[in-house]
C-alpha positions as CSV (number, residue, x, y, z in Angstrom):
1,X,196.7,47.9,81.2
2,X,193.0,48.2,81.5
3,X,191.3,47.5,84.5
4,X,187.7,46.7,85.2
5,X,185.4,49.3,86.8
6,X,185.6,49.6,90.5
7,X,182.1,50.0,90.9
8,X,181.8,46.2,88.5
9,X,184.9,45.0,90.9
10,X,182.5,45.5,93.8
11,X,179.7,43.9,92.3
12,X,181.8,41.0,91.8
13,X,183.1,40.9,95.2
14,X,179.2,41.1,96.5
15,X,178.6,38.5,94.2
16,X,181.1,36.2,95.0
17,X,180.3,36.7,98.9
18,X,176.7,35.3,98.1
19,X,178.0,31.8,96.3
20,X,181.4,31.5,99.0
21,X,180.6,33.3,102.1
22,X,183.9,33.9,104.1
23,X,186.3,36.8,105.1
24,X,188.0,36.5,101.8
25,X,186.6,39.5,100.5
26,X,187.4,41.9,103.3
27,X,190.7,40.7,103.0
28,X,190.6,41.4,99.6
29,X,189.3,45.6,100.5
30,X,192.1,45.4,103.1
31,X,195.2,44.4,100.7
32,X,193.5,47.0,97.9
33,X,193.7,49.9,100.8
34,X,197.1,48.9,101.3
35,X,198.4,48.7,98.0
36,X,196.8,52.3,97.4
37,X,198.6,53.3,100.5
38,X,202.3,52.0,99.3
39,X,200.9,53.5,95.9
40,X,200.7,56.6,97.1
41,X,204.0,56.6,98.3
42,X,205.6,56.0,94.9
43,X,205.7,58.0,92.0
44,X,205.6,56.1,88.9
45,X,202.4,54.1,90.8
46,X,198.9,54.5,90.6
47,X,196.7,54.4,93.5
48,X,193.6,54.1,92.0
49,X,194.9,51.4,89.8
50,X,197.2,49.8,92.7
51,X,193.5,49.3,94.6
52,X,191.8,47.9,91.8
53,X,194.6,45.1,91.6
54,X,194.4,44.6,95.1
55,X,190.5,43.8,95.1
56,X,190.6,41.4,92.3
57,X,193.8,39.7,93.5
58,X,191.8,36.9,94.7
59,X,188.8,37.1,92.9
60,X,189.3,33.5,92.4
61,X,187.6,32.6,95.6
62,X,184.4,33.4,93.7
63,X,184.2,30.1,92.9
64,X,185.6,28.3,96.1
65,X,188.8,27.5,97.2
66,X,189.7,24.3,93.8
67,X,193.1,23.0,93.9
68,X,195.5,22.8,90.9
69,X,192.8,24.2,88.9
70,X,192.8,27.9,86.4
71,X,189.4,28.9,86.0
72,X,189.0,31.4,82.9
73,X,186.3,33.7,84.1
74,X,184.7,35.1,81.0
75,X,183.9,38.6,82.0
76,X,186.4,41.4,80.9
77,X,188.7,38.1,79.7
78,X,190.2,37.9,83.6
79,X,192.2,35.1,84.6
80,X,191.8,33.9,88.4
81,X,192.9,31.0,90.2
């Protein structure tokens, strides 16, 4: 699987913060530090990978919190909720 850029992921995050200010996205750095972390402990894993994931987990709160709704955000084709 390809992932997007960390330094892009970032951006996004910053991004997002701007149009939905809340702690979302440093919950977002703290589940990508732990999924490196549990990465790190496991062989077939990849940390670097496992923190990507764990930043854009909820990269869906970019937009606001929308109920029953799939958003299809259009860079890197990258589905979020």
């Amino acid at each position: 699987m390809k992932l997007p850029d960390i330094k892009l992921v970032k951006s996004w995050l910053k991004e997002g913060y701007k149009q939905n200010p809340g702690p979302w996205v440093k919950h977002s750095e703290l589940v990508a530090n732990a999924a490196k972390i549990i990465a790190m402990q496991i062989n077939d894993l990849n940390p670097n990978k496992a923190y990507t994931m764990g930043l854009i987990y909820d990269i869906g709160r970019i937009v606001g919190v929308m109920q029953d709704r799939i958003i299809l955000y259009s860079q890197k084709d990258i589905w979020i909720n």
